[in-house]
C-alpha positions in Angstrom: 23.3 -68.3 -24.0 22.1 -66.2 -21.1 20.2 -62.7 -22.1 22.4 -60.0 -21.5 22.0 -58.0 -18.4 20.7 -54.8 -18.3 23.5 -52.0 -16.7 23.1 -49.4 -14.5 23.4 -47.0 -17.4 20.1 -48.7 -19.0 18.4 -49.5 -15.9 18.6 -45.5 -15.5 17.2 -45.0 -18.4 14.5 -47.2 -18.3 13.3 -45.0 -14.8 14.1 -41.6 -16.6 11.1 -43.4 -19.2 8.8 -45.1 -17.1 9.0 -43.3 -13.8 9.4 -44.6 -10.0 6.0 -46.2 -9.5 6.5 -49.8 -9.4 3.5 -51.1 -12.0 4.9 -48.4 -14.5 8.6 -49.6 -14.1 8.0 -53.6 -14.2 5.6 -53.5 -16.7 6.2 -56.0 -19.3 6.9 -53.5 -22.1 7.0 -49.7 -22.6 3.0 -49.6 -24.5 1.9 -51.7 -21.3 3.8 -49.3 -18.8 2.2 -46.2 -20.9 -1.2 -47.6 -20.4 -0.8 -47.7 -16.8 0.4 -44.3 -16.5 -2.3 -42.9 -18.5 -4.7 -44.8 -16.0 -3.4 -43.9 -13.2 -3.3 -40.3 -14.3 -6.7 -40.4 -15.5 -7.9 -41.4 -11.9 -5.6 -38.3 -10.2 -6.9 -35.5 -12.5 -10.4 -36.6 -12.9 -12.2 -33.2 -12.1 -15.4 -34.8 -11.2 -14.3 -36.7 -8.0 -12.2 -33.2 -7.2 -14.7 -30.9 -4.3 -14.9 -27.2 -5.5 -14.2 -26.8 -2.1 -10.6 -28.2 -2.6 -10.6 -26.7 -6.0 -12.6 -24.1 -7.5 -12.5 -24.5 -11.0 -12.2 -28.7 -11.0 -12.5 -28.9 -14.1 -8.6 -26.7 -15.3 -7.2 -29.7 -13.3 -6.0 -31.4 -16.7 -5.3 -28.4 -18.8 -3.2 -26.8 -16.1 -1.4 -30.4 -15.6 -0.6 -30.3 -19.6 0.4 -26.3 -19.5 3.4 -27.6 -16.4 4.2 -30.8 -18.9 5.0 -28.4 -21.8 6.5 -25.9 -19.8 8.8 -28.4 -17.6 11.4 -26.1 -15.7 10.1 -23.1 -16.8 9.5 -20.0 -14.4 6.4 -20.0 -13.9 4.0 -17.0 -15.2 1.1 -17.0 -13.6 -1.0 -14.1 -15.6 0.0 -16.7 -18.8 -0.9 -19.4 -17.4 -4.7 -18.1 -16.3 -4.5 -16.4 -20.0 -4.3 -19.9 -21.6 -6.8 -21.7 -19.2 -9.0 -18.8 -19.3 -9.4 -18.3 -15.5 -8.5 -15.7 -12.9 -5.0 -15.7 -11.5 -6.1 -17.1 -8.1 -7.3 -19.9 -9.4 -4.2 -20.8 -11.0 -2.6 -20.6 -7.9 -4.8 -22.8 -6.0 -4.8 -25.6 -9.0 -0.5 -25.3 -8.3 -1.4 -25.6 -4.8 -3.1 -28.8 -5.3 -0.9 -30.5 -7.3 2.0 -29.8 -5.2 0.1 -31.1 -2.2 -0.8 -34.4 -3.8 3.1 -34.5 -4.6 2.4 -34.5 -8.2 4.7 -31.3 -8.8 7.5 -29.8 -7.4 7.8 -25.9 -7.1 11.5 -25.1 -7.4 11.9 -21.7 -5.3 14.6 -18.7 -6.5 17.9 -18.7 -4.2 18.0 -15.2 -2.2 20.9 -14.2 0.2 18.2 -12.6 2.1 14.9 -14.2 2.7 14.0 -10.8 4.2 14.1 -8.6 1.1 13.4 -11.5 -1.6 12.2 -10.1 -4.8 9.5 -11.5 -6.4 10.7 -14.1 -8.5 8.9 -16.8 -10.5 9.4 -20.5 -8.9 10.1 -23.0 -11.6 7.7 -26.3 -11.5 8.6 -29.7 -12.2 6.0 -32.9 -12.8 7.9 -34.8 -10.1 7.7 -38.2 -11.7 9.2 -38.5 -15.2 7.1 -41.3 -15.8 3.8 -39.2 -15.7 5.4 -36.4 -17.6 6.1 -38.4 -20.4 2.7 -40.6 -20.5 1.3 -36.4 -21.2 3.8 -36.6 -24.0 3.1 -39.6 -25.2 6.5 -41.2 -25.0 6.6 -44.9 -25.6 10.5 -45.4 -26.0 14.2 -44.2 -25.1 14.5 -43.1 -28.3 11.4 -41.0 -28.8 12.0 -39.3 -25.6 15.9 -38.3 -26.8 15.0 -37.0 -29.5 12.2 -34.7 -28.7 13.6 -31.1 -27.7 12.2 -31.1 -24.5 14.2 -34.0 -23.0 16.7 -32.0 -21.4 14.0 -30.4 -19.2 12.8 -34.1 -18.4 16.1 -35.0 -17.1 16.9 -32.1 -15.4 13.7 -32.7 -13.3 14.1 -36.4 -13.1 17.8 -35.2 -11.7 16.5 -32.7 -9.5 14.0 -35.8 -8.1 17.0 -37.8 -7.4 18.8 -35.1 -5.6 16.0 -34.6 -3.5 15.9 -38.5 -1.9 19.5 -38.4 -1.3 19.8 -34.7 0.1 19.8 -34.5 4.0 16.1 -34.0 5.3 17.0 -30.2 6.8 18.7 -29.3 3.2 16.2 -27.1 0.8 16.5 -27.0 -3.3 16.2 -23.9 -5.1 17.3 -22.2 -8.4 19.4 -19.3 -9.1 19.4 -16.9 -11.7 21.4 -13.3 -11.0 20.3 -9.8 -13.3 23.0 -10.9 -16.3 21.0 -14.7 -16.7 23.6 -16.4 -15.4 21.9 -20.0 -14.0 22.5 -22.6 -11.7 19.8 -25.5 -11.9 19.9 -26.3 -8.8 20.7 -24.8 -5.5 21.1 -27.2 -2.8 21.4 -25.2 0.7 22.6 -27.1 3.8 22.2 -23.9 6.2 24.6 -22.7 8.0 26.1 -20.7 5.3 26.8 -24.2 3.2 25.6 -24.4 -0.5 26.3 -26.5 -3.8 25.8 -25.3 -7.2 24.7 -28.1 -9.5 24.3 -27.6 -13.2 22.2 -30.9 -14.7 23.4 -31.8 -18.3 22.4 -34.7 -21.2 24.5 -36.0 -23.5 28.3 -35.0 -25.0 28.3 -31.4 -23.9 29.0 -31.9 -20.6 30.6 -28.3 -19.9 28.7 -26.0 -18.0 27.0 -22.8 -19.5 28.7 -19.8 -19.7 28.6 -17.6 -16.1 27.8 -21.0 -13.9 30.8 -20.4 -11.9 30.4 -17.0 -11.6 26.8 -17.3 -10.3 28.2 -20.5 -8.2 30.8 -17.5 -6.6 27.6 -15.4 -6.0 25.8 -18.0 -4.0 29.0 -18.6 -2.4 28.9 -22.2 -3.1 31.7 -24.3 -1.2 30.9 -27.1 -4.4 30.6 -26.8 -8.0 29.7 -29.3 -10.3 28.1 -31.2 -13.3 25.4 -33.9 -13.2 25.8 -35.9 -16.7 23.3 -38.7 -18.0 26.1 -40.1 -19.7 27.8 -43.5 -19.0 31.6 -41.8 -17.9 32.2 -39.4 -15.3 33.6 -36.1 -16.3 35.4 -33.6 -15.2 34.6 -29.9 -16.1 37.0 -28.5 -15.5 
């Protein structure tokens, strides 16, 4: 009998795992594809061949890389974030700097109607490959990775990944989240007064939270709508 074919619902999953480089996703198995994500990592965050004159403080390379793993989506607070790595806030700033030049992370900006009176917001950051945020977790399989509680966040940034290759060059991402904590997860802005609201679910709850289409009205979204790492597509109504 011929093995089964993998399809399209598992070949997704097996990207969400092991990530978008191609030595991590054709590995033989999951402990080899690990391995080579914990290599290649080792080689990127490696403080010693890192200039203090890129970086000051070389050395918080790792520990800030493992603070954005456990805080995947999170907005980010930079006085916390130099409180855990015991540095000044500056220097958090330049290590978030240097990881999102070398592509490694992904700072997701607040939506404003006015870019002339933004408030100051937090960003969220996302580890842009889900195969690297998972080696820092120490994911070897499907099934460890569903049931941890932070796999939601993982597939909201492996879905906020995929929107980004598909989106149209001039089109920016951003997040949204109005006074009453009403969310959308991702913006995606076309310009010329054109917008989306996209809320990213996992799993059988597919309806969207409470207030999405309220904050979607603020935004003044012409689209609404649920992404759903299930196999069926649903409506929500």
């Amino acid at each position: 009998a011929q093995p089964q074919q993998p399809d399209s619902h598992d070949i997704q999953n097996r990207i969400w795992l092991r990530g978008g480089f191609p030595d991590s996703f054709l590995a033989d198995d999951e402990q080899a594809s690990l391995e080579w994500r914990s290599n290649y990592l080792r080689s990127l965050l490696d403080h010693e061949s890192i200039p203090r004159a890129i970086v000051e403080r070389p050395e918080l390379i790792r520990p800030m890389w493992e603070h954005l793993a456990i805080n995947q989506g999170e907005p980010m607070i930079a006085d916390q974030a130099a409180q855990r790595l015991g540095c000044k806030v500056s220097i958090v700033r330049d290590l978030l700097a240097h990881l999102s030049m070398t592509r490694l992370v992904r700072e997701l900006r607040p939506w404003f109607p006015n870019e002339g009176k933004r408030i100051d917001k937090p960003a969220r950051y996302f580890i842009r490959d889900s195969g690297l945020l998972h080696e820092n977790w120490k994911f070897a399989s499907i099934d460890d990775l569903r049931a941890n509680p932070l796999c939601g966040k993982s597939w909201e940034g492996f879905v906020l990944e995929a929107i980004s290759l598909r989106k149209p060059k001039a089109a920016e991402l951003f997040c949204y989240r109005n006074d009453n904590k009403q969310e959308i997860d991702v913006v995606l802005d076309f310009g010329a007064n054109r917008r989306w609201a996209i809320e990213v679910k996992l799993g059988d709850d597919t309806a969207p939270r409470a207030g999405f289409y309220e904050a979607a009205a603020e935004v003044a979204a012409e689209n609404a709508f649920v992404i759903n790492g299930g196999r069926e597509s649903i409506d929500p109504g």
